[in-house]
C-alpha positions as CSV (number, residue, x, y, z in Angstrom):
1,X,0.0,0.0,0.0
2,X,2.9,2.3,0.8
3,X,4.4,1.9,-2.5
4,X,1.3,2.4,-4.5
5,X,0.6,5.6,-2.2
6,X,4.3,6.6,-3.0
7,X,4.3,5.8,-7.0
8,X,0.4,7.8,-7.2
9,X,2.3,10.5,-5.5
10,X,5.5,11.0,-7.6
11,X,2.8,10.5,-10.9
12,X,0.9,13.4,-9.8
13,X,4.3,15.8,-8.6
14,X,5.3,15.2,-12.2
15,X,2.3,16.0,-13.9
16,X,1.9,19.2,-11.4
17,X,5.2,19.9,-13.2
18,X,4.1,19.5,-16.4
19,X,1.5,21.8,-15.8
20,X,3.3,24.4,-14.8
21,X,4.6,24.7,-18.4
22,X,1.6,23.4,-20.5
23,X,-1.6,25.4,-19.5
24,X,-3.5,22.2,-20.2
25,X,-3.0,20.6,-16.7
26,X,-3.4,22.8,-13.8
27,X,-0.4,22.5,-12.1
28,X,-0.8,23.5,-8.6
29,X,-3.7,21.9,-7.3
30,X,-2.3,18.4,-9.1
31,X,1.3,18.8,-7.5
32,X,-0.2,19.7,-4.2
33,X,-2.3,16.8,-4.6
34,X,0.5,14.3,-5.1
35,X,2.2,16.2,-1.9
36,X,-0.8,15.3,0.0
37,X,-0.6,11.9,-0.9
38,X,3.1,11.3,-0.1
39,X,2.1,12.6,3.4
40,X,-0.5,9.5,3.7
41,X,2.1,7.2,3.1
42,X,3.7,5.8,6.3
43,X,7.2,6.5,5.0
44,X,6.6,9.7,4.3
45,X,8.2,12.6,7.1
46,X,6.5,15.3,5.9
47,X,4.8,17.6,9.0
48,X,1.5,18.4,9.2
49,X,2.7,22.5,8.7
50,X,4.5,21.7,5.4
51,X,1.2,20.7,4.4
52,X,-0.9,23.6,5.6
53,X,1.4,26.1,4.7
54,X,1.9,24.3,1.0
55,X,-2.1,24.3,0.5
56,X,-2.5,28.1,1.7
57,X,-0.2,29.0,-0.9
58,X,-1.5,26.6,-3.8
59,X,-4.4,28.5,-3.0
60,X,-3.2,32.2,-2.8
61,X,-1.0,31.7,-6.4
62,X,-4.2,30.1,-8.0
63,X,-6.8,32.5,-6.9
64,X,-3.5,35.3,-8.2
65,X,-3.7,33.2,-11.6
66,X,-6.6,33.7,-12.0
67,X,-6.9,37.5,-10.8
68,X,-3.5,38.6,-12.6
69,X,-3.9,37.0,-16.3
């Protein structure tokens, strides 16, 4: 289960990556998303405040996106 949790994770980082370049995927909410899913995995040491503070500013630089064209 860790594994698949780890390998769903690093798919998802890499496509937030992707996005970041090709306006097709959105980026940010898909890398935070593979962040969040590498925390769930039990090898994972990742805090609880690298997560908040990672998903308050996902949020901030996505509502900007969409504010500041």
């Amino acid at each position: 289960m860790a594994i698949t949790l780890i390998v769903v994770a690093f798919i998802l980082i890499v496509i937030g990556l992707v996005g970041t370049f090709i306006p097709m995927f959105p980026g940010l909410p898909v890398g935070w998303l593979g962040l969040f899913i590498a925390f769930l995995s039990p090898n994972c040491t990742l805090s609880i405040w690298t997560i908040v503070i990672t998903l308050l500013l996902m949020l901030i630089i996505s509502v900007l996106d969409y504010v500041i064209p």
